[in-house]
N, C-alpha and C positions, 0 to 999 in steps of 0.2 A: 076385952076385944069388942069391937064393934061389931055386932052380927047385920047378916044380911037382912036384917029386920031392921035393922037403923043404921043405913051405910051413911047416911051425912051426919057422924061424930065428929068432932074434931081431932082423934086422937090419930096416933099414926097407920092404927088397923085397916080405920073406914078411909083415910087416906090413901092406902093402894087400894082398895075398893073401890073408892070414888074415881080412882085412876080409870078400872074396868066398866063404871058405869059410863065417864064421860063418853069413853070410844065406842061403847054402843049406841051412843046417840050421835059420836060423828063430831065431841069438842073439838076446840082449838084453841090455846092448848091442849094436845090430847088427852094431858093426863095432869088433873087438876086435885093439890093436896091439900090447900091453906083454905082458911075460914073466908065465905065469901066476905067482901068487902060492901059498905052501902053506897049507893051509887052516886057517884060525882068526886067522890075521897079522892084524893090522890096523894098515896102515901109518900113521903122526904123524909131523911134524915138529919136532924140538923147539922150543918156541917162544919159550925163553929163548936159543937160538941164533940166531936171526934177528929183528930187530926190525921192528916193524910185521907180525905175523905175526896172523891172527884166525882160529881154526879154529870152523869153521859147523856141522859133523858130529860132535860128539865120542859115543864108545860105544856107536859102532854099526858091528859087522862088516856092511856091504855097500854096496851100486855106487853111488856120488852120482858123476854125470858132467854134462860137458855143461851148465857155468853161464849164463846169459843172462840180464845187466843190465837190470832194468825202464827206461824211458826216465828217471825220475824219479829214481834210482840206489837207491833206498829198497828193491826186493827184487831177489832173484834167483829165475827160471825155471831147471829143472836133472831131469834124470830119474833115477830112482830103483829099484833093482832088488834084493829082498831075497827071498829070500837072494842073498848077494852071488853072482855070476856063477861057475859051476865048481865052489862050496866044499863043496855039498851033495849033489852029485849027477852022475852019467855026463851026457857032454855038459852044453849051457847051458841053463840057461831061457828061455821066451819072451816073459815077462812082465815089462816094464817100464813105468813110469809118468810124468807129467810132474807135477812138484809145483811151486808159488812159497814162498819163505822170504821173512817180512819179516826185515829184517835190522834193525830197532830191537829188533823186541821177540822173534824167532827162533822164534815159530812157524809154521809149516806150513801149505797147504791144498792139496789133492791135487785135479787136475784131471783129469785121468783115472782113468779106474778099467774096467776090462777084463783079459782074459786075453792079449792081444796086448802085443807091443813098439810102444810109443809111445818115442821118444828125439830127440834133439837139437831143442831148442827154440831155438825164436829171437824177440822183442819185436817188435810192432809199433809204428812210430815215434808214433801215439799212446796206446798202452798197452792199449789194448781186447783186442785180440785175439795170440796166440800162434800160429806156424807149427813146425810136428814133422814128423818121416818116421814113419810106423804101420807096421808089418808084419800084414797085415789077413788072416792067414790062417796058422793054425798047422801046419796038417796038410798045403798045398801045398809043390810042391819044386820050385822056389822057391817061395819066401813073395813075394806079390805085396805091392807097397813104393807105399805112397800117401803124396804132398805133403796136409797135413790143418792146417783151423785151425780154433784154438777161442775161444773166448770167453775173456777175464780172471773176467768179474764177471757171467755173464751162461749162457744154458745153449744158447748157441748152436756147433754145429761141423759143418764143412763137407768133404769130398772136395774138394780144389784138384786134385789130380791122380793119377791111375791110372798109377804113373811107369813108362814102358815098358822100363826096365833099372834097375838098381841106383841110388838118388838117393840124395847122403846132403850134410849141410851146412845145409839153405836160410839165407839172408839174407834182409835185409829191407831193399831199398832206405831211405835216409834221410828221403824222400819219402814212403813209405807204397804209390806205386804197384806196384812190381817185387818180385820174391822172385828171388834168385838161387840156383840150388843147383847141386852137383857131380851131374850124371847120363848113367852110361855114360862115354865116356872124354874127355868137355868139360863147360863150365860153359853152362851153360841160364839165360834168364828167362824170367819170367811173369808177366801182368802180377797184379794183388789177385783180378780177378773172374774169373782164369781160364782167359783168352784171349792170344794174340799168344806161344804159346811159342815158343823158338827157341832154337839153338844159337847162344854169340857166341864162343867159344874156339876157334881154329882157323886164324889164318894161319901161327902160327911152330909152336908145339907140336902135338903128336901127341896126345897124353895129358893131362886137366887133373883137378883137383876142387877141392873144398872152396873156392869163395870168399869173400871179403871188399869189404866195397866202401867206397869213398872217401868223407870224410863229407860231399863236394859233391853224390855221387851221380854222377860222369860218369866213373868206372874202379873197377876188378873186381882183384884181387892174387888167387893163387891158388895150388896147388901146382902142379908144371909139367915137364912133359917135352920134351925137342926129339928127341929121339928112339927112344923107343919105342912100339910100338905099342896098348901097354896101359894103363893106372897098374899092373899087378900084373907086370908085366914090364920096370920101372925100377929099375934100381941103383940112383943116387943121381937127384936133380933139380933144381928154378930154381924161384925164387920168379917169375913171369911178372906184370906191369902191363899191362890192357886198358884204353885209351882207347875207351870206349861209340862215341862220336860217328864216329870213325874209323876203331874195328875193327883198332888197330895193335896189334901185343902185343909189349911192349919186357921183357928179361929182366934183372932188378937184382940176383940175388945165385944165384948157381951152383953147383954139385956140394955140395948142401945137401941137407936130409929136412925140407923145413918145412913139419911138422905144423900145419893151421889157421890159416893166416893170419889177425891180427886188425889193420886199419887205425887206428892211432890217432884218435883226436878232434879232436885239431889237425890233423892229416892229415903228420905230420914222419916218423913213425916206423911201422915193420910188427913187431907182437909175435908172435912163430912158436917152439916146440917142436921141438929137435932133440937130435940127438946130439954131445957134443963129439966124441966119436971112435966107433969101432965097437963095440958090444957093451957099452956103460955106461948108464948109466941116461938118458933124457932129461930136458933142463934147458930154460931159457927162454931165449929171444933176442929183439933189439931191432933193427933194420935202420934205421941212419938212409938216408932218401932221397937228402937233401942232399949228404952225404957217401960215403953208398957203404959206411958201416964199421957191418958185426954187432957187437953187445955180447951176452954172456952177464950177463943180467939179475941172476942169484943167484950170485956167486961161488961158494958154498960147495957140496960133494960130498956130496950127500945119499944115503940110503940107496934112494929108489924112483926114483919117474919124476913128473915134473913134465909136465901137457896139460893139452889144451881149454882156452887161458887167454886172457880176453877183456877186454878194457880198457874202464873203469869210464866211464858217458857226461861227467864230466869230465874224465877224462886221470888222475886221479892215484889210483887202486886198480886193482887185476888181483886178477881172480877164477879162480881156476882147480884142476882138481885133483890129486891128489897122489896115485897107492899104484900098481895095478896095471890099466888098462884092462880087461884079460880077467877081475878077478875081483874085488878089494878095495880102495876108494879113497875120500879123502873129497875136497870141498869147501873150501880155504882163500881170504879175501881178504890181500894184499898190500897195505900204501898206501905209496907211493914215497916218499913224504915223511918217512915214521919208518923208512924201510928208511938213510936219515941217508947216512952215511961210508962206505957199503960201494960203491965206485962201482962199475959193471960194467965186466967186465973185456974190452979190446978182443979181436975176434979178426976176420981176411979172411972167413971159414966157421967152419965147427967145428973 
């Protein structure tokens, strides 16, 4: 583990640490996990190497993170921070924005616009409106961190919440009611208009964030600790399964780093970012339930780091991004279908 004597390790420890350091200084990205990048990189995939490959960003050094499928699959929600994160300047910026890409025709419209970090968007299940974490205050130490949504199409946005410790994630029930997000060291909901917050992570784990929720709406996937007291004080950790109704938390895949939980569509599989082993790049993983067996989604040994990766509302694209969290990254879609003969490759963990 990464001790707070050397929170910029690469491993996944100093990673949620580093998360905690950026937001007290006010990043944007908030919450920065990957090895910085050297300035000017600007990481690609080759896309004659992998098939079914669609890059959405091309020739532009800076931060595209954080995709989020429109209900309709027709755009992506995603925040946007240029100059990219680190490249231009001591410490981060704090300015980032939440944009929608149509993905027919790949223009643009920028829905925020402020000198704050706006990041991690998430759809509402009828497309209207968008949920993000703001950092609503540049010059506070901490930067006070509000649950906030906005309108699609419309000039409407709202404070959902003045989040009383670090929040970061929100979901968005499949129902439209609940917003789930990672805040402090469990997963929280709330309901649309506000009210009925609470913690529901907490019979087995100590430490939780980021969740994901089933697409019946009646369980929560999430990253997960059984024993430690912090997230920024976890070696490794568990992917964790909340039954809403019951409040059980059952642990389906162990001594993992599984970045961001995304619950398939069908509801078969968990697509989660980790590391094959320590100190290499991260790749993408697939968790059948059924079975119990992780796959490493992209065989191939790419040069960066593979996150944020979120499954297309039919099952068969993943959107996600590619380069350096802390600094230079774009936006790629995936479609599983032209990715053909490349099966992923089984593995227990990483």
């Amino acid at each position: 583990m990464a001790s707070l004597k050397d929170p910029l390790r690469g491993d996944h420890v100093s990673c949620l640490l580093r998360q905690v350091l950026l937001l007290l200084v006010g990043a944007a990205p908030l919450y920065a996990c990957f090895p910085l990048s050297k300035s000017g990189e600007r990481p690609r995939i080759p896309e004659e190497d992998l098939p079914g490959l669609t890059l959405l960003t091309p020739g532009e050094n800076a931060s595209f993170q954080n995709p989020a499928w429109s209900p309709d699959g027709r755009s992506l929600a995603y925040d946007f921070a240029n100059p990219p994160i680190g490249a231009s300047r001591d410490g981060f910026p704090t300015d980032a924005e939440i944009y929608v890409m149509d993905l027919e025709t790949g223009t643009r419209r920028q829905l925020t616009d402020n000198d704050l970090a706006d990041v991690e968007p998430d759809w509402s299940p009828d497309g209207r409106e968008i949920v993000f974490v703001r950092s609503s205050e540049q010059a506070a130490y901490p930067p006070p961190l509000e649950l906030m949504l906005i309108g699609v199409d419309s000039d409407f946005e709202q404070v959902l919440l003045e989040c009383p410790g670090p929040c970061v994630g929100p979901k968005w029930s499949r129902d439209g009611e609940f917003i789930a997000i990672g805040m402090g060291e469990g997963i929280w909901t709330i309901r649309r208009d506000g009210s009925d917050l609470r913690q529901v992570s907490g019979e087995k784990v100590t430490a939780a964030t980021y969740p994901g929720w089933s697409p019946d709406g009646k369980r929560l996937v999430y990253w997960a600790s059984l024993e430690a007291i912090s997230v920024s004080q976890a070696e490794r950790a568990d992917l964790a399964v909340l039954d809403l109704s019951s409040g059980e938390e059952t642990v389906v895949l162990s001594g993992i780093s599984p970045w961001k939980p995304d619950w398939s569509p069908l509801g078969s599989s968990i697509l989660y970012s980790d590391q094959a082993s320590p100190q290499i790049q991260w790749a993408l993983f697939t968790l059948d339930l059924e079975t119990g067996v992780g796959r490493r989604l992209i065989p191939h040994d790419l040069e960066y780091d593979l996150f944020d990766a979120v499954w297309s509302p039919d099952g068969n694209r993943i959107a996600f991004a590619y380069g350096f969290e802390s600094t230079t990254s774009h936006l790629y879609i995936l479609d599983l279908a032209e990715l053909g003969d490349l099966t992923p490759e089984p593995t227990s963990g990483p």
